[in-house]
N, C-alpha and C positions, 0 to 999 in steps of 0.2 A: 504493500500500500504506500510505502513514505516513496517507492520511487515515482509512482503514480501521481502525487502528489509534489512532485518536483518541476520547478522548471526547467523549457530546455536549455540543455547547455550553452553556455557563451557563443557566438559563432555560427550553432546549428539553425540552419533554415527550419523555419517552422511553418510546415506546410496544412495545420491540424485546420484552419481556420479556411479552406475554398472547398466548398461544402455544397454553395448555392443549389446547380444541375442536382448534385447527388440529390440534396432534401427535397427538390422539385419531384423528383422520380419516386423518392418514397412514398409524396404524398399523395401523387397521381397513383400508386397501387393501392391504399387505402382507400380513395376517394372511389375505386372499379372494386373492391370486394365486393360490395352488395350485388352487381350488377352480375360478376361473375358467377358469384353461388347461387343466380336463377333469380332474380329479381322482378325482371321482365316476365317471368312466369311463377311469382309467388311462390318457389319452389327452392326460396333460397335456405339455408341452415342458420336456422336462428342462433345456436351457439353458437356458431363460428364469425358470425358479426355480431355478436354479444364482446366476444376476445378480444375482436377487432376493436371495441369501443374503449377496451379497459386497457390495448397497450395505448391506444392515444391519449388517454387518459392520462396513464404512468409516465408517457413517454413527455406533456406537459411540464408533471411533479418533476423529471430528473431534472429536461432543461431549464428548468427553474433552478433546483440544488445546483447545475452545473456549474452556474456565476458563482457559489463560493467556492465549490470543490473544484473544477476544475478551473477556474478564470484566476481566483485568487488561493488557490492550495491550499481550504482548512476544509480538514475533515468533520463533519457531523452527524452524530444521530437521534438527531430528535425533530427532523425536517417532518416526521407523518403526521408529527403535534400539528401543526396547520394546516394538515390535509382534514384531520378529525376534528378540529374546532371548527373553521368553516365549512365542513360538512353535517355539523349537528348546530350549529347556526339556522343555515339556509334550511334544515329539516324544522329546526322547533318552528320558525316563521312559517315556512310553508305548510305542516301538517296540525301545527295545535293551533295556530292563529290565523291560517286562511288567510296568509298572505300570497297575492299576484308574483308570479315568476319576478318582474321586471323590480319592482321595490324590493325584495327579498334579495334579491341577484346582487344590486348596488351597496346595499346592508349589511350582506356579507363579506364582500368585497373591501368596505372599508373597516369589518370587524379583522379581519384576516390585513387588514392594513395595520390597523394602531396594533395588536397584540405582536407583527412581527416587528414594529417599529416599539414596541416594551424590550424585547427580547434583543433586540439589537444594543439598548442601550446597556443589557447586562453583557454583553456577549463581542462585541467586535471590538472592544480594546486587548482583549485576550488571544491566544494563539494557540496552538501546537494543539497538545493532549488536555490543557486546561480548555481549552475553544469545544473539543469535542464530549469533555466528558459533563459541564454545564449544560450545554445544548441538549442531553442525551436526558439529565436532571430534569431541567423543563419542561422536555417532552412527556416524559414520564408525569410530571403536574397536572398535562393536560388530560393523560389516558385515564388518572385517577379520575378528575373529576366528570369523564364521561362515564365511569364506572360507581361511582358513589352518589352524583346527583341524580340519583333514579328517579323522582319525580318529575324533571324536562326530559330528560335523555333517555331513560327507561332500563339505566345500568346494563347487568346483564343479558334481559333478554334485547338490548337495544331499541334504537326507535324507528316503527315503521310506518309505512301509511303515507311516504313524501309523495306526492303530487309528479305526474311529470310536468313540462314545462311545457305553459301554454303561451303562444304571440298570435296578440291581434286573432282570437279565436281558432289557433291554430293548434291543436295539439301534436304531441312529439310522443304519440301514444304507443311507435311500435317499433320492432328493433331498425329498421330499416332507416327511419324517420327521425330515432333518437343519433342513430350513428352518426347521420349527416349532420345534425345539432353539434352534438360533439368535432365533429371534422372541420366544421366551419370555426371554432374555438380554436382546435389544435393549430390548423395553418395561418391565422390569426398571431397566437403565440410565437411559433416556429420563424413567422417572416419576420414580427418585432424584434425577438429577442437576436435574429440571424442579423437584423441591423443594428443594435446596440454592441452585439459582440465586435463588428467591425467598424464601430462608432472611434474617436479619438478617445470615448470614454471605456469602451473594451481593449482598448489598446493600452491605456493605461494599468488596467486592472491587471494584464498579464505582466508589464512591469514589475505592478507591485508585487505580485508573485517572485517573477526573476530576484528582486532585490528591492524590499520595503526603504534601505536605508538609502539605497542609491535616490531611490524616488523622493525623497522627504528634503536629501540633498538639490535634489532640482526642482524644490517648492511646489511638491504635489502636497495636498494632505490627503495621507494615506487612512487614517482613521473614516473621514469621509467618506471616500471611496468604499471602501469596506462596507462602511452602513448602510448606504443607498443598495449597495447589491444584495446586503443581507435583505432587506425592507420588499425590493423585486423582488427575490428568491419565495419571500413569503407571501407574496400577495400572490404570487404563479401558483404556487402549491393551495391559496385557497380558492382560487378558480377550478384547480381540480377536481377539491372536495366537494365542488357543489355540484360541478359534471357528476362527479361520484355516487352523490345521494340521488339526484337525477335518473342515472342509468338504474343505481339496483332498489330504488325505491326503500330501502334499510340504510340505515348506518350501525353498527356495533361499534362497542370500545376498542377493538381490537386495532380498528384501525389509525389509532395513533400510537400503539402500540411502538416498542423501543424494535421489534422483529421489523412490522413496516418501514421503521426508518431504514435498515439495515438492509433490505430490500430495496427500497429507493437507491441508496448510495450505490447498490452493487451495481444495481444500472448503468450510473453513472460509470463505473469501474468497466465493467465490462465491454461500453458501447466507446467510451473513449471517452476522458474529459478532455474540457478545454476548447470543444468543436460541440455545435451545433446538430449537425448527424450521430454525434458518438450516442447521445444519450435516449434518440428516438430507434437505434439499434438495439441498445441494451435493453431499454423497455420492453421493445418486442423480444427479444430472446426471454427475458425473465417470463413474462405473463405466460410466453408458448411452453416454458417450461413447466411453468405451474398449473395451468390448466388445459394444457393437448396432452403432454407427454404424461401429467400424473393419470389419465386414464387409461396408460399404461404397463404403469408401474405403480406401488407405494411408496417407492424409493425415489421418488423425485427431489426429496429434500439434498439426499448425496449427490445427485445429479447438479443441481444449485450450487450447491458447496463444491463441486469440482471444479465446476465454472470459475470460482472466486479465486481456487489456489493457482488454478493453470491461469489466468492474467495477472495474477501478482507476482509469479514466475517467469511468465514467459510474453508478458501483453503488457508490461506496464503503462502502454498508451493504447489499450483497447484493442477491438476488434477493425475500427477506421483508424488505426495509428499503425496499426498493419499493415492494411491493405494498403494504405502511403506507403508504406516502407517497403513492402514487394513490388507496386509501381515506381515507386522509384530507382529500385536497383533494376525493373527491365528496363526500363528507360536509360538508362547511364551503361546497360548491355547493351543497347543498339546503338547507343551514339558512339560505343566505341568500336563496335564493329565498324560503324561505317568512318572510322577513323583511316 
């Protein structure tokens, strides 16, 4: 993980960040699921663009984590705390109080705003293993109190009964219908955050990664930095949670659980930080692993867990930090052949 969490070397091009084409391609195959599993003749597989809703989903929550794990190199785990607050947010309003998608949407939004801008101000002056092991605390603050205020939340058995989302008397009543809902969100996300990473202010943020102290010497403040992306990072992750509660119509405790975070992050690990494409990769491998392959196995958790040792081993920059790094060496094979 700490090399994962490194920047590149002095010198080395860093090619992690030209991504555009590729997440265009990702998203155009996402966007033809439905159509492909029989759409056009109602004969599509509802779980299978059920999956398809939950990596985009995920795939949100990592590029969101991504800004601090991969942009600015600190590890956390307590990122599902803001998946599971603004998801039993947007459920209390919607289901006990019969609030409209659109006010309830906004309300969460900004509740998933101030709690990640609280969390910021205990949290981004710290660093390393102190950075991650608070973050991991607070997270845990929030699972508790989805599990002991059982009067809104419903502890235990969680809270269910959310509403899907209605526009302009529109409902988002089926899987086909919610998908595209969700798709329209992801690629939404995906093009923002694809421009902020390439912003003067994601360019920054790698900096501060490379070297906080270089950066502060050329009158950056680096604190700031930090906090704005932690603040992003949390407001992305509560956009998820409401997609969340959205799609399965429940929310349980589970899901701000310290396991979800640890989940989210491998995403991140796996798909490649630091890039855009890395973390909508990882997402989908995680989810296909959790929910295609475990109906093959029991064993899907080792399966998981393999996943994590083999790129902390052998992938310290993902699966897209790879695939760079084999085009690049056939690249640099042809130019010299034709030498």
């Amino acid at each position: 993980m700490m090399n994962f969490l490194k920047a590149p070397k002095s010198g080395e091009r860093d090619k992690r960040g030209k991504y555009g084409p590729s997440i265009f391609v990702v998203g155009l195959m996402f966007f033809l699921t439905p159509l492909v599993l029989g759409y056009p003749l109602n004969l599509g597989n509802t779980f299978l663009i059920h999956v398809g809703s939950m990596m985009m989903i995920f795939a949100i929550v990592s590029m969101g984590l991504d800004l601090v794990v991969g942009y600015l190199g600190l590890g956390t785990l307590g990122h599902a705390g803001f998946v599971g607050a603004a998801a039993y947010c947007y459920g209390i309003l919607a289901s006990r109080f019969d609030w409209a998608f659109i006010p309830a949407f906004f309300i969460t939004l900004l509740f998933a705003f101030a709690l990640a801008f609280l969390f910021a101000l205990l949290t981004t002056k710290l660093g390393g293993t102190t950075f991650l092991m608070v973050n991991l605390a607070l997270g845990l603050v929030i699972w508790g109190v989805g599990l002991r205020w059982s009067s809104m939340t419903g502890g235990d058995n969680g809270l269910g009964g959310i509403p899907r989302p209605e526009l302009f008397g529109f409902v988002f009543d089926t899987p086909h219908r919610i998908f595209y809902f969700i798709f329209f969100f992801f690629v939404v996300t995906a093009f923002l955050l694809y421009r902020l990473a390439h912003s003067p202010y994601g360019l920054t943020l790698r900096g501060i990664k490379n070297s906080p102290k270089r950066m502060r010497a050329l009158g950056y403040n680096v604190y700031t930095h930090r906090f704005i992306a932690y603040v992003l990072s949390g407001v992305v992750a509560g956009l998820a949670g409401i997609l969340l509660a959205s799609l399965n119509n429940f929310i349980g405790p589970m899901l701000s659980h310290v396991s979800e975070s640890a989940k989210i992050f491998l995403m991140v690990l796996v798909g490649g930080g630091g890039t855009i494409l890395g973390p909508i990769v990882g997402a989908s491998m995680v989810i296909a692993v959790e929910n295609i392959v475990a109906g093959w196995t029991e064993r899907w958790n080792m399966i998981l867990g393999a996943m994590y040792v083999l790129c902390v081993m052998f992938m310290p920059n993902g699966v897209v930090g790879l695939v760079a790094q084999v085009r690049h060496k056939i690249q640099q094979m042809r130019f010299n052949k034709g030498k």
